[in-house]
N, C-alpha and C positions, 0 to 999 in steps of 0.2 A: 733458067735460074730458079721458078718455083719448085723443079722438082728437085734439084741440089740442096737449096736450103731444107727442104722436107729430111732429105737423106743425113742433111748435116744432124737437125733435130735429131733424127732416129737415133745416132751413131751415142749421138751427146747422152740420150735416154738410157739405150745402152752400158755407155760405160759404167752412169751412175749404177741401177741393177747389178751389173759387175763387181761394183764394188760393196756394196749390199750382200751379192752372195756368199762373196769370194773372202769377205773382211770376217761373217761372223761365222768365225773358227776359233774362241777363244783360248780354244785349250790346247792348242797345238801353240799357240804366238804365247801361252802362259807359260809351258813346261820350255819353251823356248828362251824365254825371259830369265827364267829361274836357271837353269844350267848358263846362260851368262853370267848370271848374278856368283855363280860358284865359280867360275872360270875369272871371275874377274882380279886382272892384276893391276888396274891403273885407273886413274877418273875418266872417264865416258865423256864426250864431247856431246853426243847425240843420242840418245838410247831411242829404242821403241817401244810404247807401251801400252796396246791396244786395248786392252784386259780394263786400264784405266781409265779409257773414255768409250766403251762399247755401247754401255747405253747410251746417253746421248748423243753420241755421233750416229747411231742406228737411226736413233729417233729422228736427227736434223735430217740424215740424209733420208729418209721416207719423208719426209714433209716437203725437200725438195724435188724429189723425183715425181708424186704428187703434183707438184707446181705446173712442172714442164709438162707432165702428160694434159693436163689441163690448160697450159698456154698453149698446145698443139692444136686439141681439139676446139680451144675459139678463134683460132686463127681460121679455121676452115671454116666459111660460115655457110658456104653452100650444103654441108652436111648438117650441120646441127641447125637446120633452119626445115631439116625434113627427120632429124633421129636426136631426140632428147638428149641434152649435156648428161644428164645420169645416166643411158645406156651404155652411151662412148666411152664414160668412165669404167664403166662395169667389164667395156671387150678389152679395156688398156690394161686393170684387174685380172686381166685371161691371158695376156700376154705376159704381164711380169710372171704370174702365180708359175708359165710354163716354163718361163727363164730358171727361176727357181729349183722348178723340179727339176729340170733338165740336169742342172748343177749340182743338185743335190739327192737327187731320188726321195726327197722328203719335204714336206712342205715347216720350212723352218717358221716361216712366219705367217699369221691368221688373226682376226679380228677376236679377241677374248673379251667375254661379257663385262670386265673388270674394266678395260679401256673403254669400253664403246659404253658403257653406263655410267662412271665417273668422269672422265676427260671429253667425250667428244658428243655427247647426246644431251647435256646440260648446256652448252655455250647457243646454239640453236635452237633448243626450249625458251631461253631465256633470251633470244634475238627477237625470237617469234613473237614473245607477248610483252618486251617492248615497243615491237614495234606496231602490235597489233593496232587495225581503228577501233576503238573504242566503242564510239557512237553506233557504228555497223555493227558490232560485236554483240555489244549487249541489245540493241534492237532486234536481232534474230537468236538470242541466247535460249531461249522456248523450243527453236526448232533443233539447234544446235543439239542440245542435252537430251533432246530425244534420240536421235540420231545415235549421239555418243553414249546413252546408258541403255536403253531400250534395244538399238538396233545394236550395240554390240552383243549383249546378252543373247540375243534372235538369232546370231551368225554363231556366237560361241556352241551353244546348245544345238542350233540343226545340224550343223557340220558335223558336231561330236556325234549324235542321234543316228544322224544317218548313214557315217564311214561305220559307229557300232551295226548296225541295223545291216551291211554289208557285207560286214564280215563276218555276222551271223546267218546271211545268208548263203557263205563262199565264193563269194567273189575276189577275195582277197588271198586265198590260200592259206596256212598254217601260219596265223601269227600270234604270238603272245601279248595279246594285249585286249584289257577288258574295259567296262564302259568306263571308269572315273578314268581310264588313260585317254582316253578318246575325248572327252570332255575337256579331259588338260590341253589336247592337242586342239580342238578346235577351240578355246580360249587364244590360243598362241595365235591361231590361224585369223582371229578377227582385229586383231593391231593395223588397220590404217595406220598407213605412215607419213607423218608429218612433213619427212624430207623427201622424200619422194613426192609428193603431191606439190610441193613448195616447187622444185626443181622440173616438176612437166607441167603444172599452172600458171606458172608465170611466162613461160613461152608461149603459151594458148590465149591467155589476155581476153580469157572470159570477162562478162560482167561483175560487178560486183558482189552483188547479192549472193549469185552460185559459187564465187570464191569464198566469199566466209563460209558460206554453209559448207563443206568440204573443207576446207582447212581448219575450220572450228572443233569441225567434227572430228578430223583426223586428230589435232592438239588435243584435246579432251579423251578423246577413245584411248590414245595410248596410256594416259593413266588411268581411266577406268579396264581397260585389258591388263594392265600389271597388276592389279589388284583381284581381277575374277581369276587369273593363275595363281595365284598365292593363295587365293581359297580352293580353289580345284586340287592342287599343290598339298594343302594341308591334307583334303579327303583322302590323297592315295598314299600319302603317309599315314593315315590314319587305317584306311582298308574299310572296304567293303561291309564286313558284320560291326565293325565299332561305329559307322555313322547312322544314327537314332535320327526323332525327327529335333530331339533338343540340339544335336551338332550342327543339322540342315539351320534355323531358328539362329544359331551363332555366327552361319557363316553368312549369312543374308548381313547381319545386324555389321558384322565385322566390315563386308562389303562398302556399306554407305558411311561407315565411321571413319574407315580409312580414306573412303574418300573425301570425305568432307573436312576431317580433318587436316590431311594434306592441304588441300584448301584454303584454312585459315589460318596455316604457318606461313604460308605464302603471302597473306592480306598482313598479316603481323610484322612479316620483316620490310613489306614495304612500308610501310609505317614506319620502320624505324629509319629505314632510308631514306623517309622524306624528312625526317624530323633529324638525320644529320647531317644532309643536305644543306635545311635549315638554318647551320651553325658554321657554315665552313664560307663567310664572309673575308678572313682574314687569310687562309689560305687555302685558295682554289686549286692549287695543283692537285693537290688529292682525291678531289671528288671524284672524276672517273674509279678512283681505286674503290674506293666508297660500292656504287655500283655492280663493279665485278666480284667485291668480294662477299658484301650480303651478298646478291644473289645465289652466288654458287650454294653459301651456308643457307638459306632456306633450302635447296635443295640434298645438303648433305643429313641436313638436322631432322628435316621429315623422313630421311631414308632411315633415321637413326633410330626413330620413333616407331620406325615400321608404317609409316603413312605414306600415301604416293607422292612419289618425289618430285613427280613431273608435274600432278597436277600444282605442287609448290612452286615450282619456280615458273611456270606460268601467271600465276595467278599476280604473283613478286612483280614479275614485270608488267600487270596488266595494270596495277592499283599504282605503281607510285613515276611510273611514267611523265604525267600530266603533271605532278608537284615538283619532281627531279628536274625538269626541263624548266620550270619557272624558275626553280633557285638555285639552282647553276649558272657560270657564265656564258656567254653562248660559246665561247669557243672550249670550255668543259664538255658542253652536250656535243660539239660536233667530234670532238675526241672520242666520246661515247659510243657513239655511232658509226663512225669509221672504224673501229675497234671491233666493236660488237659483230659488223658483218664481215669483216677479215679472219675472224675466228669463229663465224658460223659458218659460213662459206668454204674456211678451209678444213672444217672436222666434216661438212658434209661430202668435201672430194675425196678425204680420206676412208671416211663410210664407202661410198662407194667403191672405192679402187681396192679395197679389202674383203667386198663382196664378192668382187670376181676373180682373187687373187684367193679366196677358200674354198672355192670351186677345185680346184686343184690340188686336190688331197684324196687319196685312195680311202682314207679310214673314215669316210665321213659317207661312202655313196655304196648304199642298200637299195638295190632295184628290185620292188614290185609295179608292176605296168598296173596291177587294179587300184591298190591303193594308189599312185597318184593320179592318174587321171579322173579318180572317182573324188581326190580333194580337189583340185582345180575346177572340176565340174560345179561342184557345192558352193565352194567360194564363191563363185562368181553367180551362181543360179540363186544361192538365198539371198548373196548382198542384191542384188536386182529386186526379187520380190520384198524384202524388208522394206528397201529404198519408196519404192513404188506404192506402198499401201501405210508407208508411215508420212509420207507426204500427202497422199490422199484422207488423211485426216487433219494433217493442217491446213489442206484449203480450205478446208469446211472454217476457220479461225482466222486464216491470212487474210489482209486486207487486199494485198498482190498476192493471188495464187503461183506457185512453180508449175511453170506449164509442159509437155510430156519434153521438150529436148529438153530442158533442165533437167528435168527425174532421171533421163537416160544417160547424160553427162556423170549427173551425181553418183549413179549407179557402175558407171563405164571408171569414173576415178578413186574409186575403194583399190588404190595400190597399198601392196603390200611393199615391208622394207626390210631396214635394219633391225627395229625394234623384236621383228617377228623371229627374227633369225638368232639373236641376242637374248631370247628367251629361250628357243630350242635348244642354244648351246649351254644353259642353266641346268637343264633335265639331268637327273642325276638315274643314271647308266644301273646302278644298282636298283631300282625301284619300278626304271621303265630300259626294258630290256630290248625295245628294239629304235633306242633311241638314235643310231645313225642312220635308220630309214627317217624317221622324224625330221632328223636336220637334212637328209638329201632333199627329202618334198620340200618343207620350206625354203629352201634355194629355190629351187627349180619354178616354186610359185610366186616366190620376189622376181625372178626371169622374167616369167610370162608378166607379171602385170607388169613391173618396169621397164620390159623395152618394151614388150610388143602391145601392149594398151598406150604407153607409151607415147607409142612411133604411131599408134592410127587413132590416138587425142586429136590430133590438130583435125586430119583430114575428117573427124565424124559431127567435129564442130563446125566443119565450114558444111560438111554436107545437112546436117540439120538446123542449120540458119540461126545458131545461138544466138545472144546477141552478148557484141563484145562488150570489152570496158572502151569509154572513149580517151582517142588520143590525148586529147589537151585536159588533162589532170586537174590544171588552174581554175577555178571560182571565179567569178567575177564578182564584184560587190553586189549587184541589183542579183544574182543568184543566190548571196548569203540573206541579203533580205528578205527576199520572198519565201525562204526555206524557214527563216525565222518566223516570215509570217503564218505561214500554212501549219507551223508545230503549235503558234500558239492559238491559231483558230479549232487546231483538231481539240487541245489540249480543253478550251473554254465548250465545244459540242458535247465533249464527254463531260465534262461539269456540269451541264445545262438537262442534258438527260439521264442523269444519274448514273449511268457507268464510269466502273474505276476500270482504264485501259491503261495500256504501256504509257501510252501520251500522258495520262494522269501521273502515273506512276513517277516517271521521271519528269518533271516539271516538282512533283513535291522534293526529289533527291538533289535537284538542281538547287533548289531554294534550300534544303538541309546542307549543301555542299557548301553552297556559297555564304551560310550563315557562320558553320562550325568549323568544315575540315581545310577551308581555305585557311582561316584565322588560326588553324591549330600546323599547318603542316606548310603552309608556306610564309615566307618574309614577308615584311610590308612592303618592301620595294617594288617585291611582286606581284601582291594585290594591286599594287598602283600600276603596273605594267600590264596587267591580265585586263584593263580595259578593253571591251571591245573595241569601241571607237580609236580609241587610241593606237591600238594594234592596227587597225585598217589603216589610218591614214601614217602609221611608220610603214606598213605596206608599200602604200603608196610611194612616199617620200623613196624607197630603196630602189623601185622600181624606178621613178626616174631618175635617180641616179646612174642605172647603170643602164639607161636606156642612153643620158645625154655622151654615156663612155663608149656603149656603142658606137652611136649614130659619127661619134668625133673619130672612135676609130674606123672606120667605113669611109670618113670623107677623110683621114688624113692629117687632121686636126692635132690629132695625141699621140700623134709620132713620136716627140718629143718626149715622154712619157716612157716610153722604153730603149729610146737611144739619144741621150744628151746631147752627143755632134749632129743631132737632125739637123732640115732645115728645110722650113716648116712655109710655104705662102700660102698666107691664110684667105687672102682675097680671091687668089685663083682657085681657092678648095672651093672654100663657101658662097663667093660670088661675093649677087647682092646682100647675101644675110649678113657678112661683114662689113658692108660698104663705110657703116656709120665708124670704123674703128681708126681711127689717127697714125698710121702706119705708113712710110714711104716704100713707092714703087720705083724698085731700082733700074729695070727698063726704060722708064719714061724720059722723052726728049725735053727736056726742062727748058728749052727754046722757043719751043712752040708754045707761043699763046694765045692762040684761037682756040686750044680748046676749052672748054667749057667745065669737063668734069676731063679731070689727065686720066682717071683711069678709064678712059674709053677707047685711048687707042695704045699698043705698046709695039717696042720695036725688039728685037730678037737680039742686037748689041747694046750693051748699055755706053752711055755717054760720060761716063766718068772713069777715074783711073781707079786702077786696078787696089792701089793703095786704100783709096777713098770705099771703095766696094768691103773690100772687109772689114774692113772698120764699122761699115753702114749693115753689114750681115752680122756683127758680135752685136749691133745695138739693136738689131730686129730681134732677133733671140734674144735678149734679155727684155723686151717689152712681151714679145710674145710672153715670157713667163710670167710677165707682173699682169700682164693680161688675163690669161690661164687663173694663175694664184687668185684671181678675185673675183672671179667666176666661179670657179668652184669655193671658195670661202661664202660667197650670196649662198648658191641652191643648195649647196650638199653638208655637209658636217663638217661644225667650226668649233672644236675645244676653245674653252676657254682661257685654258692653260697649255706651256708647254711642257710636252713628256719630257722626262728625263731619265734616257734610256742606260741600262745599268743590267750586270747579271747579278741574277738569284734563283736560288732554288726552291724560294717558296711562292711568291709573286711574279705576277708575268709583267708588272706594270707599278708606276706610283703615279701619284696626281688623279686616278679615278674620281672624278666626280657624276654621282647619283642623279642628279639636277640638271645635267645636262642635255639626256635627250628628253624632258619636259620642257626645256628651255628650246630648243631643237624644233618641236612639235607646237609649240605657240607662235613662235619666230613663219614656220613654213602654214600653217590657219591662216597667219594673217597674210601673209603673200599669195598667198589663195584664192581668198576672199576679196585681196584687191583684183586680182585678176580677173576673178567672176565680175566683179563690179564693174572693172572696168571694159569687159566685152559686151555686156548689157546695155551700156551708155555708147557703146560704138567707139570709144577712145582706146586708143594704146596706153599701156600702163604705164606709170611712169619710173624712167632708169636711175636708179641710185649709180651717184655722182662720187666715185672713189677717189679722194687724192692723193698722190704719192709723190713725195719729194725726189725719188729715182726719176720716176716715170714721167716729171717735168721736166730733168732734168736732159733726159732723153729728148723729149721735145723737141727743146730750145736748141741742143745737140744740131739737130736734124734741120732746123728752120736757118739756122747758119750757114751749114754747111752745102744749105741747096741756093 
């Protein structure tokens, strides 16, 4: 049966590619349409008119085809638990690209710089540094920026240095290409890739630390790499005798301008997104839109400007994160976020499956055996030594040095990706002449790092005894204190001995945050809500709630909850924990009375008619609920008012009151606090006494009729 369904998949995948190939022929279904159009004698019932929805239905159908090759490859977990989701994507790439060709002798479709820089490398930029940790982020920001400015510069330049230095020595044979071409290409060549590293890290479930450091580094290097190609880029349009050292002197300066500028269009428009966040009390629907669409424009506006775009829209989502989430509703943010990664997630399957789907194109593969194997060589030999000796100067600074299996990891995960390839395909053909050898290497070195570094990530992590991230995610509170404690004992050492450290540093930003940018970029509501304390014990409170929904569902309890015809003995779930509840047991021999407590012994027939039994089963179901209903009205959340449920398209709700979970969070302190109190004195607390005119009603019903 599993290999059926496997075949069925295939057939399904198939067809779709099929139709993909075999559909985009526009101008045969065009001159077809048009000679009906002349032929036509009467009104058409049906026409066809492919010509009219080509693009988008191209597009849908590549987004689905996409889907299933990637429902395939999770379904199989015994594979992708030994070969990266990005490789398998990449051979599924090799397979359509051959359907393709096969069909067509030409590769009709391939990943253009236009989609993959506009549409699909912005929605993942902008996942990433929402969702980025913060706290982690900027606490190794020091190491990160070297990494990303220093060691990408190190990689650009030796790679270029050395493939010239090669092919001034003949290793490479007759090729047309001199040192500023070679400097461009080893620019291209140092793009750590963000979605690659995302896509084999997260299956590897290293530590912490090595994961920012690597991810930071790859987020940040890609726009520090787009930016040293654009300067490289200018020299060989400029040539050789025109750059002086006053053009060297501009392009350093242009370097840091661009990037730092990009930078603070980034910090600017989250600002503006907190501050209209801020404003969007009356109708919440909108805010996710809010979200997706600054964003994207930080990153459209710094491309505009000519400043890095990426490092924009990183930067977007790093700063207004924390204030978007407070002043939004919560089920805004979780729209945000379900959002965010269904469209990062799915431009990163699309990247891939287009990576190996332009493998398959004759015009693109230029084979020199010296030149690649002497770039792959370099790639990975300088990112190694860079890694290696730019770490060994921040031990000498870290408090926790990176000890050698970290260096090696760090060094073993410099993958290359999309971005590297997306720049190649940029190179303009007229200037660099042997630019289809340039995009064959660059494939062939997105290859090697992303499967086969890949594919022997996991096993070099287990053989070098990394250390992972831990399983349980969750803080416990005496873990947030203590952490509290130790940031403000480090922070008062560094005061006491006159060093200004990070600790120092951010302890004053914290105290600037919480003076200004709170009060300038979020609500009051949400200042009131950003308590800590407050926050831990709505923790809490949520926690047991859906601990007591558990433990009910587990014993049986909350049956009722999801099928109204249940029917529900609560005695026999819960036992003694029920005993104290007022409830008739319809077993019970009502003759015998020697016994002492009747529910201690029951009989497998019941003693009543059958008439009397349903009647006694409709009124246990409605006590159970009056039961239920005031239990959960005591522990869990109890509006004050009732909704009144209604459609709109601008409002998800009316009767919101603000006051409520303050009111919520005083109510459950003090039932707390009695409970502490009352475990300390050795007594049981005492049970608030609900009356209800049903529920006596009920009673007396039952003391009748027995």
């Amino acid at each position: 049966m599993r290999r059926c369904g496997r075949v069925k998949t295939w057939l399904l995948g198939t067809f779709f590619c099929s139709l993909l190939v075999f559909g985009a022929e526009p101008g045969q279904t065009h001159s077809g349409e048009q000679r009906n159009a002349s032929d036509l004698s009467g009104i058409p019932i049906v026409t066809f008119k492919w010509h009219h929805v080509e693009g988008p239905y191209t597009v849908a159908l590549w987004v689905l085809v996409a889907g299933v090759g990637k429902l395939v490859i999770e379904a199989n977990h015994h594979v992708t638990a030994v070969i990266p989701e990005s490789a398998l994507l990449i051979c599924f790439g090799f397979v359509l690209g051959g359907i393709i060709w096969g069909a067509d002798r030409v590769q009709t479709f391939s990943l253009t710089p236009t989609v993959f820089f506009f549409y699909l490398l912005p929605q993942i930029i902008l996942e990433a540094g929402y969702f980025m940790p913060n706290k982690l982020f900027f606490s190794n920001l020091g190491g990160i920026l070297i990494h990303a400015v220093i060691g990408t510069c190190w990689n650009a330049a030796t790679v270029g240095l050395s493939l010239w230095g090669c092919h001034m020595g003949g290793a490479m044979g007759d090729l047309d290409i001199g040192l500023l071409q070679y400097l461009l290409f080893g620019s291209l060549m140092s793009a750590v890739d963000p979605v690659a590293v995302i896509a084999v890290f997260e299956q590897v479930h290293v530590n912490e630390v090595l994961f920012i450091m690597v991810f930071g580094e790859s987020l940040l290097n890609d726009g520090v790499t787009v930016v040293l190609f654009n300067v490289f880029d200018a020299f060989v349009s400029l040539g050789g005798p025109a750059i002086d050292a006053a053009e060297i002197i501009k392009g350093i300066i242009s370097f840091f301008v661009v990037a730092f500028g990009g930078s603070l269009v980034g910090v600017l428009f989250g600002i503006l997104l907190s501050l209209l966040t801020r404003c969007t009390k009356n109708i919440q629907i909108i805010e996710p839109g809010f979200v997706f669409v600054l964003g994207y424009l930080s990153y459209v506006t710094a491309e505009m400007l000519s400043l890095s775009a990426i490092l924009s829209i990183t930067f977007c989502g790093v700063c207004c994160q924390k204030y978007i989430n407070a002043n939004m509703d919560e089920r805004s943010v979780t729209t945000v976020r379900y959002v965010m990664k269904v469209f990062a997630n799915g431009s990163e399957t699309m990247i891939f499956v287009f990576l190996g789907i332009s493998a398959i194109d004759k015009t693109i593969w230029v084979w020199n055996t010296g030149f690649i194997l002497l770039t792959v060589l370099f790639v990975l030999v300088y990112r190694i030594i860079g890694v290696f000796f730019l770490t060994w100067i921040q031990n000498k600074f870290r408090l926790v040095p990176l000890d050698f299996s970290d260096r090696v990891i760090m060094s073993y995960g410099g993958l290359r990706g999309a971005v590297a390839y997306g720049l190649a395909v940029i190179l303009d053909e007229h200037k660099i002449k042997e630019r289809p050898l340039m995009i064959g290497t660059t494939l062939i070195v997105v290859y090697f790092t992303v499967i086969l570094q890949g594919i022997t990530m996991k096993p070099l992590v287990t053989w070098l005894k990394v250390k992972r991230a831990s399983s349980d995610s969750e803080v416990t509170v005496i873990e947030k204190v203590q952490n509290k404690v130790f940031e403000h004992m480090l922070v008062a050492i560094e005061d006491i001995s006159g060093q200004i450290g990070h600790n120092y540093m951010r302890d004053k930003w914290n105290n600037f945050e919480s003076k200004w940018l709170s009060w300038i970029l979020m609500k009051p509501s949400a200042r009131k809500k950003h308590d800590h304390l407050f926050s831990v014990f709505h923790k809490l409170n949520l926690k047991d709630a859906l601990d007591y929904v558990a433990e009910g569902e587990c014993k049986g309890t909350l049956e009722f909850v999801r099928n109204e015809n249940a029917y529900i003995d609560f005695k026999k779930k819960c036992g003694d924990d029920f005993s104290d509840t007022s409830m008739p047991d319809l077993t019970i021999d009502m003759e015998d009375t020697t016994i002492a407590n009747p529910y201690t012994r029951r009989e497998t027939v019941p003693s009543i008619s059958l008439e009397m039994h349903e009647q006694t089963m409709n009124g246990v179901r409605e006590s159970e609920d009056i039961n239920t209903h005031h239990l959960l009205q005591q522990h869990l959340y109890k509006g004050r008012k009732q909704h009144r449920h209604r459609y709109s398209r601008s409002h998800f709700d009316v009767n919101q009151d603000e006051n409520e979970v303050q009111e919520i969070f005083q109510r459950t302190m003090r039932n707390r606090l009695e409970s502490f109190k009352s475990a300390k004195m050795g007594v049981a607390p005492p049970k608030a006494i609900s009356k209800h005119q049903k529920k006596d009603a009920l009673k007396q019903f039952h003391k009748d009729h027995v």
